[in-house]
Structure formats: structure tokens, C-alpha cells
C-alpha positions in Angstrom: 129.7 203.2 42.8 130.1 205.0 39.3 131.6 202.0 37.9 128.5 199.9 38.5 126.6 202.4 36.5 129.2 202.1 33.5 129.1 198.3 33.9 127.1 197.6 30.6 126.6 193.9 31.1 126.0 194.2 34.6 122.8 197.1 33.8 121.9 194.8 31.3 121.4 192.0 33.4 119.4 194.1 36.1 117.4 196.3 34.2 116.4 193.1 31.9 114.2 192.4 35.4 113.8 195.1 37.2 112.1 197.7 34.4 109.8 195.0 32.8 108.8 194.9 36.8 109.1 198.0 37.6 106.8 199.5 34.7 104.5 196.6 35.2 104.3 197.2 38.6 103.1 201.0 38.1 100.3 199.6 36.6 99.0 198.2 40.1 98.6 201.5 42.0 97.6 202.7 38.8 94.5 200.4 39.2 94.3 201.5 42.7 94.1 205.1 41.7 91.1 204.5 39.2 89.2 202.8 42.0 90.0 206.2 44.4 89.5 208.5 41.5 85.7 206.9 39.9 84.6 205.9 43.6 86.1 209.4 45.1 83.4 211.3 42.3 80.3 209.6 43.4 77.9 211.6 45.6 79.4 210.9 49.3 82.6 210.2 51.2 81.3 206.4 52.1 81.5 205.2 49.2 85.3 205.9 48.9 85.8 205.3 52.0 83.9 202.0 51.6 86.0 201.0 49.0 89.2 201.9 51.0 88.0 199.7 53.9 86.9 196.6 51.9 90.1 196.6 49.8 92.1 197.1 52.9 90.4 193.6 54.0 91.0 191.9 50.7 94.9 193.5 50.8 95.1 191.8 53.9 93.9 188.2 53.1 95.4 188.3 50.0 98.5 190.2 51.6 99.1 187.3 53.4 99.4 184.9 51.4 102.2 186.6 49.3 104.6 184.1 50.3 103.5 182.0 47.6 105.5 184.3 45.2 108.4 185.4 47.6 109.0 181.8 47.9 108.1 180.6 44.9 110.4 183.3 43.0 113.7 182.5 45.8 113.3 178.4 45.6 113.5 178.8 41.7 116.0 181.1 41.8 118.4 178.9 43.7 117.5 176.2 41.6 117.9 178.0 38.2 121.5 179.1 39.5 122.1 175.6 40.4 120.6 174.5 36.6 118.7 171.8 39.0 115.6 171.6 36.1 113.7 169.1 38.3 113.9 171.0 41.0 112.3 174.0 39.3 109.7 171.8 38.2 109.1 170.5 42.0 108.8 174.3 43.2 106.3 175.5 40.9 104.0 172.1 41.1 104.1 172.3 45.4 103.2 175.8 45.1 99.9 175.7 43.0 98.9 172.9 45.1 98.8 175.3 47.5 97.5 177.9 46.1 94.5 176.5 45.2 94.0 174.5 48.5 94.4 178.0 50.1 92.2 179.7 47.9 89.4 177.3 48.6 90.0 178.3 52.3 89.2 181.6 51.6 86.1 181.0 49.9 84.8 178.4 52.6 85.6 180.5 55.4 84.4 184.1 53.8 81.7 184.6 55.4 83.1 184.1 59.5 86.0 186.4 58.2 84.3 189.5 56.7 81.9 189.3 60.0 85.5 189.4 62.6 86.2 192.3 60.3 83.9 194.5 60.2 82.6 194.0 63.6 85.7 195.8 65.3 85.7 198.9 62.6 85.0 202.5 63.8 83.6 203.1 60.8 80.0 204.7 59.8 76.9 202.4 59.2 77.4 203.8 55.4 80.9 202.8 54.7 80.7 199.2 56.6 77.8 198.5 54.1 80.0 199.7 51.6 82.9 197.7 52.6 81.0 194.8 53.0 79.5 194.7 49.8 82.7 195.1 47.9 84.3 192.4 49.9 81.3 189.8 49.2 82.1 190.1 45.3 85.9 190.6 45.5 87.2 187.6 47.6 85.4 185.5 44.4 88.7 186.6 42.7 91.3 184.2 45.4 91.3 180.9 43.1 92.9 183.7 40.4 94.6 186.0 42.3 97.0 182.9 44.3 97.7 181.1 41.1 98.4 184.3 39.6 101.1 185.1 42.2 103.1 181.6 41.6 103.1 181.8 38.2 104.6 185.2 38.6 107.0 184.4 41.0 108.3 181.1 39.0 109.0 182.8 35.9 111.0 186.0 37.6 112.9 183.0 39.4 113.7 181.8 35.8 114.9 185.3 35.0 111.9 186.3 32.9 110.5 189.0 34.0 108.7 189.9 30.8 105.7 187.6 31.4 104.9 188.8 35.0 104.8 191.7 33.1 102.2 191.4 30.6 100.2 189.1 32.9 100.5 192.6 35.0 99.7 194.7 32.8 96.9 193.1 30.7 95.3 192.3 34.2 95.4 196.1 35.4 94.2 197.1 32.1 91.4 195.0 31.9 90.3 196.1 35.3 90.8 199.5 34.7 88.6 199.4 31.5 85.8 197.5 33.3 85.5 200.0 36.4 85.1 202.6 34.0 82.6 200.5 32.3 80.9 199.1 35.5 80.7 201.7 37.0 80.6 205.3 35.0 78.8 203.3 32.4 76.5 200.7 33.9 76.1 202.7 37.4 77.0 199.7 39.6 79.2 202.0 41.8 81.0 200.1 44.5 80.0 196.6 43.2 81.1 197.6 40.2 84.5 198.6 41.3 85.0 194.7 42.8 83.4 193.2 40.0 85.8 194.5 37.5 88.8 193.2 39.6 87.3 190.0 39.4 86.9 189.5 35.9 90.0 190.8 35.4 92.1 188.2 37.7 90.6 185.8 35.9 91.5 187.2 32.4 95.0 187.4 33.9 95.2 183.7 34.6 94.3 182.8 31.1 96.8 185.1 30.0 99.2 183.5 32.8 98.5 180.1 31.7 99.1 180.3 28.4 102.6 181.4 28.4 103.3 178.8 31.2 102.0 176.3 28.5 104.1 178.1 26.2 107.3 177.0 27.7 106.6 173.8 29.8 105.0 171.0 28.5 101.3 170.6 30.2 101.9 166.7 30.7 104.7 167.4 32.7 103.0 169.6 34.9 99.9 167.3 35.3 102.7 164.3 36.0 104.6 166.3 38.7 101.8 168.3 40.7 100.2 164.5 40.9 104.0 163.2 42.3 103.8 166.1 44.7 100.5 165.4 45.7 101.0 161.8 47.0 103.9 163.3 48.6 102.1 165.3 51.5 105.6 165.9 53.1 106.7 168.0 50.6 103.8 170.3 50.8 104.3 170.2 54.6 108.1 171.8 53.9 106.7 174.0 51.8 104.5 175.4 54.4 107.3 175.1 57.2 109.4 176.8 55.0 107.0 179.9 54.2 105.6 180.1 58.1 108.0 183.0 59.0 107.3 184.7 55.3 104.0 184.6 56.6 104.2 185.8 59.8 106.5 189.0 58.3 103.6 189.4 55.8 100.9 189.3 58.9 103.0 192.3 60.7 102.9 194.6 57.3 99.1 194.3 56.3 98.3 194.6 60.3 99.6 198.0 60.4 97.8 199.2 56.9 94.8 197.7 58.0 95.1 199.2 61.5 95.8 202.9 59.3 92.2 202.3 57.6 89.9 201.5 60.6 91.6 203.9 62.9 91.6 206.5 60.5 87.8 205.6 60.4 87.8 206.9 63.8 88.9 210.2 63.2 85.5 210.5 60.4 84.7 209.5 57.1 86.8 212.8 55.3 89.9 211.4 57.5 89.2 208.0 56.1 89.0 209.0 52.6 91.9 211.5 52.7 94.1 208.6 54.1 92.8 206.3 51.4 94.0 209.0 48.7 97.0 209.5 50.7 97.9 206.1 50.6 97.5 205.6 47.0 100.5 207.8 46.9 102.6 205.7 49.0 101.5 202.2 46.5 102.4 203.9 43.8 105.9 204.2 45.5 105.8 200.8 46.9 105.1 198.6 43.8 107.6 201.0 41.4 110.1 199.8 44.3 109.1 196.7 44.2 109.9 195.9 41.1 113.3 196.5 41.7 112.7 194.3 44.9 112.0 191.7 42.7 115.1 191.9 40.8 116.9 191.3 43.9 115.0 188.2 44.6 115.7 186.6 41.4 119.0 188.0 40.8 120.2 187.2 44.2 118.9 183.8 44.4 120.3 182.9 40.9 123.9 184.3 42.6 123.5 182.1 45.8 122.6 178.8 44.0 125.4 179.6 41.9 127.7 180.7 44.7 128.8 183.7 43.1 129.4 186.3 45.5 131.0 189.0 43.3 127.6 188.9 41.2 125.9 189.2 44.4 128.0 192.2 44.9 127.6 194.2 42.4 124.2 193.3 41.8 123.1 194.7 45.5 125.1 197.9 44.9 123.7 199.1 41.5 120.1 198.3 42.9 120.7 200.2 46.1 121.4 203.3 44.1 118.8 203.0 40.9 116.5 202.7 44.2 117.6 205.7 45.8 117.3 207.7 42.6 113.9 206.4 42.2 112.7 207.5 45.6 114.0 211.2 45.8 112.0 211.1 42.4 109.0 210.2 44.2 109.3 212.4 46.6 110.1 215.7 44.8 107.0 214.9 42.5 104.6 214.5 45.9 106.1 218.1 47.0 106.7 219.8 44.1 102.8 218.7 42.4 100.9 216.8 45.8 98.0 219.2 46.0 97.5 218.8 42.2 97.4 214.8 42.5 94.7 214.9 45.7 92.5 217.0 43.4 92.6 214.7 40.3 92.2 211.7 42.4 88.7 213.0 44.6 86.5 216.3 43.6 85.3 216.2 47.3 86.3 219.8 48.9 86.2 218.0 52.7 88.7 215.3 51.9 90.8 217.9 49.7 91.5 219.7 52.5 92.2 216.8 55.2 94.9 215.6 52.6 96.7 218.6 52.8 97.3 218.5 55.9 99.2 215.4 56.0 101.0 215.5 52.3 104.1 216.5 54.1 104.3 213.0 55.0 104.2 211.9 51.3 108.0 213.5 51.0 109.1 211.8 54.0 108.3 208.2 53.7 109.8 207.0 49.9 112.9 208.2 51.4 112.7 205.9 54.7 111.0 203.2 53.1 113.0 202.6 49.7 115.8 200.3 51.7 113.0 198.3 53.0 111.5 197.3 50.0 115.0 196.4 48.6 116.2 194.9 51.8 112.9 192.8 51.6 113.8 191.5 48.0 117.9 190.6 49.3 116.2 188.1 52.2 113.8 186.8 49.9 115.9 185.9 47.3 118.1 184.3 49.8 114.8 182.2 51.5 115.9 183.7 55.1 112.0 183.7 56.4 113.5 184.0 59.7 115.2 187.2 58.9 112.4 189.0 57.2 109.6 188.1 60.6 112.0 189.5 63.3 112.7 192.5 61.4 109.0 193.2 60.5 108.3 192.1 64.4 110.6 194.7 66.0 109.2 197.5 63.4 105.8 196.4 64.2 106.5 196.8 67.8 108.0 200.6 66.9 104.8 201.3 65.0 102.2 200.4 67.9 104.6 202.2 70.9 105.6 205.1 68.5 101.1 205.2 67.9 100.7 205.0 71.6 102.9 207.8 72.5 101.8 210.3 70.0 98.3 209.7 70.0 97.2 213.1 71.0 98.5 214.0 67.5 95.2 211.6 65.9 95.6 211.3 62.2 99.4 212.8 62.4 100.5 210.1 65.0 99.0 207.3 62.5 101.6 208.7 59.7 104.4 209.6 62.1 104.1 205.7 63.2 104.2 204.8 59.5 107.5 206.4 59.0 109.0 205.0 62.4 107.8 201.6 61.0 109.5 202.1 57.8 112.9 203.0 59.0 112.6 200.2 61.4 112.3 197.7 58.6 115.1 199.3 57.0 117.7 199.5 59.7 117.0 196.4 61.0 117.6 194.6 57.6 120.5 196.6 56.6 122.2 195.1 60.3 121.8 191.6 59.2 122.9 192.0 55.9 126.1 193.7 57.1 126.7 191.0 59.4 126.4 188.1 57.0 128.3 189.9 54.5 131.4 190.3 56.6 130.4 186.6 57.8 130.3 185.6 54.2 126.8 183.6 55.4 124.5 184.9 53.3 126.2 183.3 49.8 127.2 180.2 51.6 123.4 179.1 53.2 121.2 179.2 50.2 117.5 177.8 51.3 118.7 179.1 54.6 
């Protein structure tokens, strides 16, 4: 392992995607944390804990429909190993065809959606109205938001990860101005908070468009997405091809969307505390994600190459930098956790419930770190299938580990958490050892 780290052009090659995305990245729950920290200083509990709900929601919708960069990012990938041009070309036109028809879904069917929602949450009368507020103005952002996440994942699959990072960052930066704005400044509270997520999707999609204009020549994007319109079947692939990425995507936001409206059962200081709690865990999940993301793109260049020694080496020297990474996250959470709470809500009540369950905070980057990278390997490789049954079985581990220890209330919600995680993890890690020996998982690419 220590010669991967003195490899110079193999760190090159992996750290030219994976810090552009993993600083990026950072800037996400960074966003998240504003939102907890301005929404958990206004007068009451609901309002944060309005704000946790109704971005739970969005998470989920938008959650989702992730696959659009997973697959996006993998299906360039391949192709940019296999220098098939048109085929990179064909990728990105299918997918925003999508995108947008999927968007308009969302804002069509809005309404019926927020109402199956919020009828089955535990939650107060104060934080539903909360909720539902900042769901009516944040779903607005979906047209953005699912272009957004193709154009993202076609330029990692063309090994550039430095524009998903400025689109990142200038979007999270933008946002975090405007809640600040919205709502310390203009007093809009929880509409502000959705309002400036909005307008900041939308300022990333300019940004994101641009430097997609930059590099490919807008008449031959108008030509091909109008090719690959008349050709309904090859939007029908697409979608057969990303049903399983959806499915695995379905499993995940279930169980953080099942964490918020049970932990509204348990009262609206629970609710918040978990909210803050899981800000924590984001900010571990999207600085792991970026190296996820290298493993995606890196891994899919290897396949449609057929180089398995890149593949190799690659997959080692990410499975320790993301090791390193998460024993740094969680000596920070013990080491400084109680400090963190306090900056992020001045609300004694939900202080003190998020003590009680930092432990927690030390355990789960360990668990979930392989799950993450695991989750980039399968993508980069387009194995949908792989990536639902794992996320099925740990589903299954979270909901009977929740039922057993359910006298343990807001413990047994985290305790599942870390069951799921590990789940994910081990699960993954079997497959991959199995095609590895097998020597299937660089021989199948669009598998």
C-alpha cells in the first residue's frame, strides 16, 4: 500500500478528481449547516425542525432522481475510455431530455406529493406548516437542480472535475449569502431559507451552461438532443438502464426520511437535535463523496479502456485516502462535538438531546466510509443491479435492527443507521471480491 502513496503520477491522476470534488463537496453540508445554524436561532424548535422535515422531502424527490448523474458520469466514463466522442455526445443529450421531462413531473404532480407526505408525519401542527411552506417554494428549484446533476456528472465522466466544482461551489455560495440575506436581513425565516436555494440553483445552471457551451459547440447539442428525441427507444434504455440506480437511491432516502418523521415522534427537541446531528453525518458523506466520484469516473475511464492494473491501483489508493479521511472525521466529532451542536443551534433543549446521541457521530464515518466508495466502484462500472440488492438487504437490516431495539426510541433510530451502513459496506465489498477474482468487473463494462 505505501507504494500507491509514492506513486506520483498515479496521486496525480486521482487527486486531479477527487480534491476539486471533495472541497467542492464540503461546500454542500456547508449549505446545510447555514440553513441549521440561521433557522436553529429563530424563536422556537419548529422552525428548525420545519426546515429539517421539508428538506428531508425535497432530499428525497430530488434524492431520487440522482441516477441522472451516477449514470450520466459511468456511461461517459466508458465512453471517454473507449475515445467513442459520439457516444459521449449521445449520453449527455438522452440525459437532459430526461431531466427536464422529469422535472416537469415534479412540478405537475407537487401538490398530490407534499399532501402523501405530510399526512403520515408525527410531527407538531407548527413544524408541518413549517415544512410545508418550505417545500411549496423549494420544489420550484427541480427544472435547475436535474440539469444541474447531468451536467455534473458528464464533465467528471470526461475527467474534469474542476467545473462540477465551481458550479458547486458558486451555487452553495450564492445560497449561503442569500439565506443570510433572506432571512437575518429581510426576516422571511423559513421561506427565506427555500427561496435562497432556489435562486441559487438557478444561478448554478447559468454558471453550468456556460462552461458546457465553453467546450461543445451549442449546434451540436441542439442537433443531437433533437436525434435523440425522435429516437424514443433510446430514452426508454436510458430509463431501463437507471431503474435499479433508482430503486438503490429509493432504499437510502427511505431510511433518512423515515429518521426525520420518526424522530418527530419522539418531540420537536428530538427532531431538531437529529436534524443537527445529521448535518454532522452530510458533512462526512459529501467530503466522501467526492472521492466516490473519483471512483466513478476513474473506474469507468479503466473499464472502457480495459485496463485492469489502473483499476487496481486506482481502487487501493482511494480506499486508504478514504480511511484517513474518516478517522479524521471522527476524532473531530469526539474530540470538539459539543462545541459544533452549540455553534450550529443556541437552543438549550436541543443542546442537550444532541449530546446524548454524539457518540454516534464517532461511530458511523468509520462504518459508512466503504459504502460511499463501494457506491462510486459500481457506479463507475454501471452495475445498477449490484448497487439495489445491496441497498435492499441493508434496508432490510435497518427496519428489523429498528424493530428490535425500539424500546431504545431515538438510540434505536441511530443504532439502525450504523447497522444500515455496515450493511452497504459488507455487502459491496463481497461482490467486488468476487468479480475481482472472476476478473468480471473489467471485462462487462455497461454491465
Amino acid at each position: 500500500m505505501l507504494s500507491l502513496f509514492l506513486n506520483a503520477p498515479l496521486q496525480k491522476k486521482v487527486a486531479a478528481i477527487a480534491l476539486p470534488m471533495v472541497l467542492s463537496n464540503l461546500s454542500v453540508p456547508l449549505l446545510a449547516l447555514v440553513d441549521t445554524a440561521v433557522s436553529g436561532h429563530l424563536a422556537h424548535a419548529w422552525y428548525l425542525g420545519g426546515v429539517a422535515l421539508g428538506s428531508s422531502l425535497i432530499s428525497l424527490l430530488f434524492f431520487l432522481l440522482g441516477f441522472l448523474r451516477m449514470s450520466t458520469t459511468g456511461l461517459t466514463a466508458q465512453a471517454y475510455g473507449a475515445s467513442d466522442h459520439a457516444g459521449q455526445l449521445r449520453c449527455l443529450s438522452q440525459s437532459l431530455l430526461v431531466a427536464l421531462l422529469l422535472a416537469a413531473l415534479l412540478l405537475l404532480l407537487q401538490w398530490p406529493l407534499a399532501q402523501l407526505a405530510f399526512s403520515v408525519s408525527n410531527a407538531s401542527s407548527e413544524v408541518n406548516q413549517q415544512a410545508q411552506l418550505y417545500f411549496g417554494i423549494r420544489i420550484w428549484s427541480a427544472p435547475a437542480t436535474l440539469v444541474n446533476l447531468v451536467l455534473m456528472g458528464w464533465f467528471l465522466g470526461r475527467q474534469n472535475a474542476r467545473y462540477p466544482m465551481w458550479m458547486l461551489i458558486f451555487t452553495n455560495l450564492i445560497n449561503i449569502m442569500l439565506d443570510l440575506l433572506f432571512v437575518l436581513g429581510f426576516g422571511w425565516q423559513v421561506a427565506g431559507i427555500a427561496a435562497a436555494s432556489v435562486v441559487a440553483d438557478y444561478a448554478g445552471l447559468l454558471l453550468g451552461g456556460y462552461l458546457l457551451l465553453h467546450r461543445l459547440p451549442a449546434r451540436d447539442l441542439r442537433l443531437s438532443m433533437r436525434r435523440e428525441l425522435a429516437k424514443l427507444a433510446g430514452l426508454t434504455r436510458l430509463f431501463a438502464l437507471n431503474r435499479d440506480i433508482f430503486l438503490r437511491s429509493l432504499c437510502l432516502q427511505s431510511v433518512f426520511v423515515f429518521i426525520a418523521f420518526q424522530g418527530a415522534a419522539y418531540g420537536d427537541n428530538t427532531l431538531a437535535a437529529n436534524a443537527v446531528l445529521l448535518s454532522f453525518l452530510m458533512l462526512v458523506s459529501y467530503a466522501l463523496d467526492g472521492l466516490a466520484y473519483a471512483a466513478e469516473s476513474l473506474v469507468g475511464k479503466a473499464i472502457g479502456a480495459g485496463d485492469s492494473r489502473l483499476l487496481g491501483n486506482t481502487l487501493g489508493l482511494l480506499a486508504l485516502w478514504c480511511l484517513i479521511l474518516a478517522a479524521v472525521f471522527s476524532t473531530s466529532y469526539g474530540l470538539f462535538g459539543d462545541m459544533f451542536v452549540g455553534i450550529l443551534t443556541s437552543i438549550p433543549e436541543v443542546q442537550q438531546h444532541a449530546a446524548l446521541y454524539l457518540g454516534w457521530m464517532i461511530i458511523l464515518p468509520l462504518l459508512a466510509c466503504w459504502a460511499y466508495l463501494l457506491d462510486g466502484v459500481f457506479i463507475g462500472a454501471t452495475q445498477g443491479k449490484t448497487l439495489r440488492n445491496s441497498m435492499v438487504i441493508a434496508l432490510l437490516g435497518f427496519a428489523g435492527s429498528f424493530y428490535l431495539l425500539q424500546s431504545w426510541q431515538n438510540h434505536a433510530l441511530w443504532a439502525a443507521l450504523a447497522i444500515f451502513m455496515a450493511l452497504r459496506s459488507i455487502s459491496l465489498a463481497i461482490v467486488l471480491r468476487r468479480q475481482w477474482q472472476s476478473g468480471q468487473l473489467w471485462q462487462t463494462p455497461l454491465a
